[in-house]
Structures are given as structure tokens and as C-alpha cells.
C-alpha positions as CSV (number, residue, x, y, z in Angstrom):
1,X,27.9,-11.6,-9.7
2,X,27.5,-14.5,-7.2
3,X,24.5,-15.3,-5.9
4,X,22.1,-17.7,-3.8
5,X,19.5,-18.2,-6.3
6,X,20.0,-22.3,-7.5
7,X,16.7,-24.0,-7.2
8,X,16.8,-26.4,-4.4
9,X,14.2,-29.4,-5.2
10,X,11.9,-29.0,-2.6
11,X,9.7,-31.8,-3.8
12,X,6.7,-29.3,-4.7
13,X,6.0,-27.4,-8.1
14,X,3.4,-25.2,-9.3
15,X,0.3,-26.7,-8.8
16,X,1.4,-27.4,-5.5
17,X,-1.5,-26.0,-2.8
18,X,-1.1,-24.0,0.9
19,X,-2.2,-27.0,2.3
20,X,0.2,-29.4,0.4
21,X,3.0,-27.3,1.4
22,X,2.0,-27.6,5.1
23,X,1.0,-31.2,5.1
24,X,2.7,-32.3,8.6
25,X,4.1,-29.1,9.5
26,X,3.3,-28.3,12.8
27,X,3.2,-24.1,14.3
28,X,1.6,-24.5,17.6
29,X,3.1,-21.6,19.5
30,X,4.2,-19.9,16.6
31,X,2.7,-15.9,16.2
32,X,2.3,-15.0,12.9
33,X,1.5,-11.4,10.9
34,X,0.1,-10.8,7.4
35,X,-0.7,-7.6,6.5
36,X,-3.8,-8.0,3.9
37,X,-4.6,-11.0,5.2
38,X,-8.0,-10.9,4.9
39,X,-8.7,-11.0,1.2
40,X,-7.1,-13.1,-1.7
41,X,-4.2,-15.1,-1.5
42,X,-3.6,-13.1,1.7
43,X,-7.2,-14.3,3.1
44,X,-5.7,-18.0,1.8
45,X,-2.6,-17.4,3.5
46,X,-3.9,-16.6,6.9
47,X,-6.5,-19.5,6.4
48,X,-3.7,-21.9,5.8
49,X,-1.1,-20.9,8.5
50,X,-4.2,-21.0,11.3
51,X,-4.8,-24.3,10.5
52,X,-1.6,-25.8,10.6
53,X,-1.4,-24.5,14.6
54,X,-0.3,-20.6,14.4
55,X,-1.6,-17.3,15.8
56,X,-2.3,-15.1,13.4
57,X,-2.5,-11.4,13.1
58,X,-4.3,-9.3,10.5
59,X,-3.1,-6.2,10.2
60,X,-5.9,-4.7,8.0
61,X,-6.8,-0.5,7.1
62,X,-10.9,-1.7,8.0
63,X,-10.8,-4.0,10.6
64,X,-14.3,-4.5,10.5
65,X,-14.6,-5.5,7.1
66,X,-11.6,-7.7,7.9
67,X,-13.1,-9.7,10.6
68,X,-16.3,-10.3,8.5
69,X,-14.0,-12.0,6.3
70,X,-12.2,-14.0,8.5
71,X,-15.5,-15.4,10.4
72,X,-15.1,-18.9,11.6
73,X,-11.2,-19.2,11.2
74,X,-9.5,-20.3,14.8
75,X,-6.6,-18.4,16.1
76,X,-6.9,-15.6,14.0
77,X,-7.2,-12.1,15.3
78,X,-7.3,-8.9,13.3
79,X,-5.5,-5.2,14.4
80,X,-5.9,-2.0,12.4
81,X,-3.0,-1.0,10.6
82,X,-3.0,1.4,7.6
83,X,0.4,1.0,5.5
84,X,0.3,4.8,4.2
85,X,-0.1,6.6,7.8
86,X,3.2,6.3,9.6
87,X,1.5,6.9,13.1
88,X,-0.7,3.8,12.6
89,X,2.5,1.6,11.8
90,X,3.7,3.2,14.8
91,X,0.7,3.2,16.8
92,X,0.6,-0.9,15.6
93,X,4.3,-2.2,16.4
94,X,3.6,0.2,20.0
95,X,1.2,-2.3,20.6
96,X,3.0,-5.8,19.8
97,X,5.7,-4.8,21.6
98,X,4.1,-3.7,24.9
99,X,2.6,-7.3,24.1
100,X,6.2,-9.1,24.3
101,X,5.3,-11.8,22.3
102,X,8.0,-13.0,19.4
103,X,7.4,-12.7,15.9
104,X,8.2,-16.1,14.6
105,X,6.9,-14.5,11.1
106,X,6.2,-11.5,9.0
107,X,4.1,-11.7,5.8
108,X,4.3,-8.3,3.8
109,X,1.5,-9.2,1.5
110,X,-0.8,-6.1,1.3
111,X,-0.6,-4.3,-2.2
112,X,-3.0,-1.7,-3.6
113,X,-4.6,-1.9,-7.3
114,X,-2.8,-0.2,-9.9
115,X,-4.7,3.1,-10.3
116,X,-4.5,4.4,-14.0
117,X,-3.6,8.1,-12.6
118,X,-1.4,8.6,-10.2
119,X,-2.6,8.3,-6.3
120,X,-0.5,9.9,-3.7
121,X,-0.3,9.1,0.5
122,X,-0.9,12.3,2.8
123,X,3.2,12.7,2.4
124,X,3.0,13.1,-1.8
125,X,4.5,9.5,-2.0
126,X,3.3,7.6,-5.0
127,X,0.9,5.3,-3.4
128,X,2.5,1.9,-5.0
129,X,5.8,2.5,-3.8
130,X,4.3,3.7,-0.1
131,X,2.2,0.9,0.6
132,X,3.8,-2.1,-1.1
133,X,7.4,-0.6,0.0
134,X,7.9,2.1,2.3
135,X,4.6,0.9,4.6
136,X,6.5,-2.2,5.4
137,X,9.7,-1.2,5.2
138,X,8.6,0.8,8.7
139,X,6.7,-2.1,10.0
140,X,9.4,-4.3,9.6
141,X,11.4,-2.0,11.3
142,X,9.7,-1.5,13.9
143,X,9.0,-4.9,15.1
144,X,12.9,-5.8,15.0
145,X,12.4,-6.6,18.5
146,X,10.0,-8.6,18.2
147,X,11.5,-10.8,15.4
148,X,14.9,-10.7,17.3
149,X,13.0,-12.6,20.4
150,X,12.1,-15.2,18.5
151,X,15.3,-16.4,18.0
152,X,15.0,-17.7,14.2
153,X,11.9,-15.7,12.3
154,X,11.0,-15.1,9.0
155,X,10.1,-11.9,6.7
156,X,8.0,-13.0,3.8
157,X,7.8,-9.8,1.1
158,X,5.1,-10.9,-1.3
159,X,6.6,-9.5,-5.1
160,X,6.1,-10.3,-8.5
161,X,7.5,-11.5,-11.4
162,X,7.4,-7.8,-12.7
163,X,10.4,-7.2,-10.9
164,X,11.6,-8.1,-14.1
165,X,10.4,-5.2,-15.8
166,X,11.5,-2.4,-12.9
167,X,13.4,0.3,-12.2
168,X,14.2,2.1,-9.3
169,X,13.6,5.9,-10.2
170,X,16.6,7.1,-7.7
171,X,15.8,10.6,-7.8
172,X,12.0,10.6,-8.5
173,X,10.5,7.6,-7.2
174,X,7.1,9.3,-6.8
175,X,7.1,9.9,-10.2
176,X,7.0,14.0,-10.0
177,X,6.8,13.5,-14.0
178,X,6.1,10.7,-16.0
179,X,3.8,8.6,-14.2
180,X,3.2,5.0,-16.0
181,X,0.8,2.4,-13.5
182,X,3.0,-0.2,-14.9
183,X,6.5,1.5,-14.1
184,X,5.1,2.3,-10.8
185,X,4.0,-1.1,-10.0
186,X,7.3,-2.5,-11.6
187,X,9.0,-0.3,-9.5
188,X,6.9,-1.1,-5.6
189,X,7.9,-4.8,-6.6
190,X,11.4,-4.5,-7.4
191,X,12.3,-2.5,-4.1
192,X,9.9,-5.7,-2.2
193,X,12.9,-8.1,-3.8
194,X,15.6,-5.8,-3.1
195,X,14.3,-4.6,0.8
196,X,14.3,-9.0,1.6
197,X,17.6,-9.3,-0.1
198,X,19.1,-6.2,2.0
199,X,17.3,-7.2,5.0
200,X,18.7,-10.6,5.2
201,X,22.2,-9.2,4.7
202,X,21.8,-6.9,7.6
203,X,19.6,-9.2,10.2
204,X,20.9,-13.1,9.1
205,X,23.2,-12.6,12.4
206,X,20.1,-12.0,14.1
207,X,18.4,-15.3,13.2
208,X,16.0,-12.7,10.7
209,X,15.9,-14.0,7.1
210,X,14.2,-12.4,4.3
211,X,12.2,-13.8,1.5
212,X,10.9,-12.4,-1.5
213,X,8.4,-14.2,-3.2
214,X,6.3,-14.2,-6.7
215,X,3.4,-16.0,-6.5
216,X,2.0,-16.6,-9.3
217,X,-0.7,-14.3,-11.4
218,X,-4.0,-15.0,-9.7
219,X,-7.4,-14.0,-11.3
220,X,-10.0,-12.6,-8.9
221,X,-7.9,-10.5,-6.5
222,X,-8.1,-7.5,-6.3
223,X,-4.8,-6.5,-7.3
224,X,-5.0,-8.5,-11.1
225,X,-8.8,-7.8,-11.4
226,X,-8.3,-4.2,-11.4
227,X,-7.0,-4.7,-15.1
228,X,-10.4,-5.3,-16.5
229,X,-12.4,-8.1,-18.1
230,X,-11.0,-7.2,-21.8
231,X,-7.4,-7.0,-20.6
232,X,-7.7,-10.0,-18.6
233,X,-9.1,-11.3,-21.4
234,X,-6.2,-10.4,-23.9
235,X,-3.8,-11.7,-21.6
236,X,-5.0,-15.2,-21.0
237,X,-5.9,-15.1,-17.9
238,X,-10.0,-15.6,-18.8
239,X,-11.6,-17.2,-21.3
240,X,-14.5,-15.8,-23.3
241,X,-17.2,-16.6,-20.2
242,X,-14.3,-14.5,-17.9
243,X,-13.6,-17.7,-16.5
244,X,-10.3,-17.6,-14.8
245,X,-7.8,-19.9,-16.8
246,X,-5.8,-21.6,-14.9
247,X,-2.2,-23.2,-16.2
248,X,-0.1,-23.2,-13.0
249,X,3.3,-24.2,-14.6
250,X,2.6,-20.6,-16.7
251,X,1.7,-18.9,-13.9
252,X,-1.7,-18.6,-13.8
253,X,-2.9,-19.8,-10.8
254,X,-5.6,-20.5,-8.0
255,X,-5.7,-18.6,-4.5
256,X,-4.6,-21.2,-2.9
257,X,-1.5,-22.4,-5.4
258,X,-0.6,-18.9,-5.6
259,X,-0.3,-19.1,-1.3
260,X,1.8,-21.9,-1.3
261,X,4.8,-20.7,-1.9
262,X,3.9,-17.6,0.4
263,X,3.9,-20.1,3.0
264,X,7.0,-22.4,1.9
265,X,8.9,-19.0,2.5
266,X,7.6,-18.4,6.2
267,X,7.9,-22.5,7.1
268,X,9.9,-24.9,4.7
269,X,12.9,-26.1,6.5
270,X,14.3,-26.4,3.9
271,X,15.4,-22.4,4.1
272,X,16.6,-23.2,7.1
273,X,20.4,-21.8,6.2
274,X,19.7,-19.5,3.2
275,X,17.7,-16.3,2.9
276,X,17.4,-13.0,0.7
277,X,16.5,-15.1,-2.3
278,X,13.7,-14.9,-4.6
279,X,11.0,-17.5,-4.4
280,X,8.6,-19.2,-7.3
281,X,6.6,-22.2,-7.7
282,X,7.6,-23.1,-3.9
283,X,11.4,-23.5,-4.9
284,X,14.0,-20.9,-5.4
285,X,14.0,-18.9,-8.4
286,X,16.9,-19.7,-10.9
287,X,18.4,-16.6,-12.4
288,X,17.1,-15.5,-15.6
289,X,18.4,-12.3,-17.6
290,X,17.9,-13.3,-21.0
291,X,14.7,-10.7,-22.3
292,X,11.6,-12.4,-22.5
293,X,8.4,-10.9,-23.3
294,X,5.3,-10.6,-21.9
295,X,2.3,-13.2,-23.8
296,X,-0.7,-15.1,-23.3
297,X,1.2,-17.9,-23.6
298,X,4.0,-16.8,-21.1
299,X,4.0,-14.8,-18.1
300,X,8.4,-14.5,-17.6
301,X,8.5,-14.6,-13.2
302,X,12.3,-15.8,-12.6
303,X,14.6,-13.2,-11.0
304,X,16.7,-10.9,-13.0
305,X,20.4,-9.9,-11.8
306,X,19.5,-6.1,-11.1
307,X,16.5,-7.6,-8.8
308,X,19.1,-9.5,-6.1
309,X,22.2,-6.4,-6.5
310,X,23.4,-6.3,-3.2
311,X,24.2,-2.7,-4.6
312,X,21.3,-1.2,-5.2
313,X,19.4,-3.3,-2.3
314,X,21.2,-1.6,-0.1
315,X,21.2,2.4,-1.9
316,X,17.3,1.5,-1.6
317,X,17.6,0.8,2.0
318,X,19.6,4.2,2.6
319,X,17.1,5.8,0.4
320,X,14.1,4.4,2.2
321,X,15.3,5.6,5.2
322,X,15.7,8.9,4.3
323,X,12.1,9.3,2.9
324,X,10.7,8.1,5.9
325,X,12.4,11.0,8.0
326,X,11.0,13.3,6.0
């Protein structure tokens, strides 16, 4: 299979910081939306783009808890927008759009905890898959227009290095049987690599690229804290005080290394001509199939072959479509 994914020596590794990555980069004028951007390395995220000149958008489920959070950051505004309740996507890309103003970028960061039993949207979809995938699938979607008018923007879909690990479950993906948190998750972050890669495909004539990104495992989200002290623990990622350990060039990281390359996505020029590729460490991922557990010592991120298939990226597309018609 050919493919885009040859690390490109961007000058930055992983230690590198949000604010290293946009030393000197200026985005005055530039409108900006990240969805979760109001806690963890979304919160950092947000923080990072608004003070290198952009106006950002929230999109957030509780506004008000939102804007508590984002308290004292300029240019940053924050719109309700529930991932799992189609007429609030709606209801939300209504409104930019009556706005006409370009998005320059689009940061598909929000992600729900793994629940250990199975959660469902008001639909019956597995919640995973509807809010890290389907959720933004329709919000990207929607706000085509948008993206169009600003002649050259950016989708940034925030994955993980469990793409590794997934499967696309063609004809259950809302696990009717067999639910596994993992598989599920595995699953919601596979489709986020394979919606950027089919994206670009479809959109690159537009000036619309698509990035997916893995940013590192970071201790004290949410997202990685819903594993629990003893897991965390067994894993590596806290020492015996819970203390987050933190090894960047293994992955583990701090909110604002694990933004970085979140941001090297939706600015580097460097991406200038290439998209639908799979991003770590702020550089492109090389491609990696050999099997390669998962250990204390090693958290295996690099992008797997089945990840990037221009095949199944674009079945999942077709298959996306139909379950939002539904």
C-alpha cells in the first residue's frame, strides 16, 4: 500500500510544548473551534491557540461550567453543543453559518470516559463511537461551508495510539453483543484516523485537509483518569504517591506536551501540501505494523496500515452516513 505517512523533521519532538510549537506563529484573524475545549489538553489547546492571536470557539454540552473554566482567557468564547443530540449539532453549525464567518480550523477533540458497561445516546448508539465519531462526523459536515470560505482550513481529529488495537465492527458497531470498554474505545479512535484520512481525500480540492492526531497519554484528564488509581498505577503512568510520571519520548506526557502536536496539526506550515496523515510527537507518524504490546515501559502510538486504508476510510464514511439518517 502506498502512503503519506514518512516523518518529516519538523524540528520539534516529544517534550516539545503548545507554546513551543507556536513560538512566532501568528493567527490574528483566524476563527478557530474545539469541541471540549474547556478541560484537559482541550482546555490547553484553546489556551494556547488564543494566545498566539485566534478566535476561539468552545463548543461545550454545559456552557456554564465551560466558561468558568475558561475565565480570563482573551478571544475565547464558548457555544453549547452536545455531540450525542443531532439537533444541537444542527442547532450549532445553524448558527455559524448565519454568522458567515470562515472556519480557518476545526479541532474534534471532545471524547467521553470509557464507561465499564455499556452507555447508549438517545438513538441506541454506543456512546464512544457517537460522540468521538459520529458527533463530529455531523459537525464537520455541517460546517463544510464554512471551512470552504476559508479558502485553506484545517480538521484536527484528536485519536490515539489505540487505533492500533481497533476494529471496525461493520455490522454491529454499537456492540448489540459483546461489549468490551476497550474494543469500543479502540474502535471510536480508529474511525477518528480513518474519517481525517477520508475526509482529506474527499475535501483536499477544497483547500480542507484532515489530520488525525495521537497525543500522547496524559494523566489527569478525564478521559485516562477514569481508569483508576491502581490501573494507572500498573501501567506506569503514576508512581506510588499517584504522581503522574512523566517520560514524553514513551508517551507519557503533560497537558501541555500532549497539545502540541494538536496544534502543529491545525498551524505548522509545514502541512502545508499533505493531509489525511496520522500525527505524533508533533511530526508525522512512520508506519508501524509489526505487533507490539502494551507495557509500563512502552505505550506502542505509531499508525498501523488498516488505520490509513483508503478502503475502509471510505466504507466508514458510507457507513457513517447511513447511521446518521436513521
Amino acid at each position: 500500500m502506498t502512503h503519506k505517512q514518512h516523518p518529516i523533521g519538523s524540528g520539534f519532538n516529544a517534550a516539545s510544548t503548545a507554546d513551543e510549537v507556536l513560538a512566532g506563529v501568528e493567527l490574528g484573524g483566524k476563527n478557530i473551534l474545539v469541541t471540549g475545549g474547556h478541560a484537559g489538553i482541550g482546555l490547553e489547546t484553546t489556551r494556547a491557540l488564543a494566545k498566539a492571536g485566534a478566535s476561539v470557539t468552545v463548543g461545550a454540552r454545559d456552557p456554564e461550567r465551560a466558561a468558568r473554566a475558561l475565565v480570563g482567557l482573551e478571544r475565547v468564547e464558548v457555544r453549547q453543543l452536545d455531540l450525542v443530540d443531532p439537533g444541537s449539532i444542527d442547532a450549532f453549525t445553524s448558527r455559524w453559518l448565519e454568522s458567515r464567518r470562515p472556519l480557518h480550523v476545526l479541532v474534534n477533540n471532545a471524547a467521553p470516559p470509557a464507561p465499564r458497561t455499556i452507555l447508549r445516546d438517545s438513538r441506541g448508539y454506543e456512546l464512544q463511537f457517537a460522540t468521538s465519531h459520529l458527533g463530529h462526523f455531523q459537525l464537520t459536515r455541517g460546517l463544510l461551508p464554512a471551512l470552504r470560505a476559508a479558502q485553506g482550513a484545517r480538521v484536527v481529529v484528536v485519536s490515539s495510539g489505540a487505533q492500533r488495537l481497533g476494529q471496525i465492527r461493520w455490522d454491529d458497531p454499537n456492540f448489540s453483543t459483546g461489549y468490551d470498554s476497550r474494543l469500543a474505545y479502540a474502535q471510536a479512535k480508529l474511525a477518528n484516523v480513518l474519517f481525517a484520512v477520508e475526509l482529506d481525500r474527499r475535501f483536499a480540492r477544497d483547500g480542507i485537509r484532515g489530520y488525525a492526531v495521537h497525543p500522547g497519554v496524559v494523566v489527569g484528564t478525564k478521559l485516562n483518569s477514569s481508569a483508576g488509581a491502581d490501573k494507572l498505577r500498573a501501567m506506569g503512568l503514576v508512581d506510588d504517591s499517584g504522581r503522574p510520571i512523566i517520560d514524553p519520548e514513551r508517551g507519557k506526557k503533560t497537558v501541555q506536551q500532549g497539545a502540541s502536536t494538536i496544534v502543529f496539526a491545525a498551524t505548522s506550515p509545514l502541512l502545508a501540501d499533505i493531509g489525511g496523515v496520522y500525527l505524533k510527537d508533533n511530526d508525522i507518524s512512520r508506519l508501524d505494523d509489526e505487533p507490539r504490546p502494551l507495557t509500563a515501559d512502552s505505550i506502542p502510538s505509531e499508525v498501523a496500515s488498516h488505520s490509513i486504508d483508503p478502503e475502509s476510510a471510505r466504507r466508514l464514511w458510507e457507513l457513517s452516513e447511513r447511521l446518521l439518517e436513521t
